[in-house]
N, C-alpha and C positions, 0 to 999 in steps of 0.2 A: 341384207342379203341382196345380191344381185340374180334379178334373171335374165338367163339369155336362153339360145337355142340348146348351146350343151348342158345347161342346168337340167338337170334331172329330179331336183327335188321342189316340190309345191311348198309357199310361203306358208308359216305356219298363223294363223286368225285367233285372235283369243275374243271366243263369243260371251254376253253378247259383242255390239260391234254397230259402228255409224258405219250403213255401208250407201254409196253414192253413186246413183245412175244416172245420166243424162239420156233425157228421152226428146227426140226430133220426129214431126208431125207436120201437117199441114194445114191442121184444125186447132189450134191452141184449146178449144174448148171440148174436143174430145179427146186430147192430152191429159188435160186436167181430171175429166172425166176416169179415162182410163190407170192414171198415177191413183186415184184414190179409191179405186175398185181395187188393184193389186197391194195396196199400202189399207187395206180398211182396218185390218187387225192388229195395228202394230202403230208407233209412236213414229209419225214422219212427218217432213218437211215438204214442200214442195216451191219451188221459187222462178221467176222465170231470169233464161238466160240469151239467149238472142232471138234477132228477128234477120233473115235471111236479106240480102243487098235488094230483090227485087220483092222480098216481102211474102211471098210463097212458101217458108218453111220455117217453122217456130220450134226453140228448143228451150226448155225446163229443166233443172234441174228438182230430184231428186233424191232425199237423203231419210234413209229409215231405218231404225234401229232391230236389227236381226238377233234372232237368239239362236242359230246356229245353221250352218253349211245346205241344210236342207231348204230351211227356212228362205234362202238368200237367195238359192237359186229357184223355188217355188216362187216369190215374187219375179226375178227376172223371164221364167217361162210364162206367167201373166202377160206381163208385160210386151216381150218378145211377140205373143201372140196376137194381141190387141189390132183389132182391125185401123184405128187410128195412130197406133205408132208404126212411124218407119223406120227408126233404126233404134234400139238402145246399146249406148255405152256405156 
């Protein structure tokens, strides 16, 4: 399925599901912190992925097995909110 702007229909997910966030911080240790506070119930990965040119912003990669739409997006509002993440993808 392609999406675009005129897609009108949302992909359909067969739960459960590996779903994969990348989380950018500027504390690697309260990244880690906060990926395993929003991942504690659930079977996840967690791995790192780079380190910024000047070394000020670390990102992690993310990967946790959801058992369904609510689920996926209760971790990503964890997440989202976390005083130690600044952006998840």
């Amino acid at each position: 399925m392609i999406l675009d702007k005129s897609s009108k229909k949302r992909p359909e997910i067969e739960y459960p599901c590996e779903w994969k966030f990348k989380l950018i911080g500027d504390n690697v240790n309260g990244i880690v912190q906060a990926a395993e506070d929003a991942a504690k119930d659930h079977e996840f990965d967690l791995t790192a992925s780079n380190i910024s040119r000047k070394g000020n912003y670390f990102s992690l990669n993310l990967v946790v097995i959801v058992q369904s739409e609510t689920d996926r997006n209760l971790i990503y509002e964890k997440l989202n909110e976390h005083v130690n993440i600044k952006l998840v993808i």
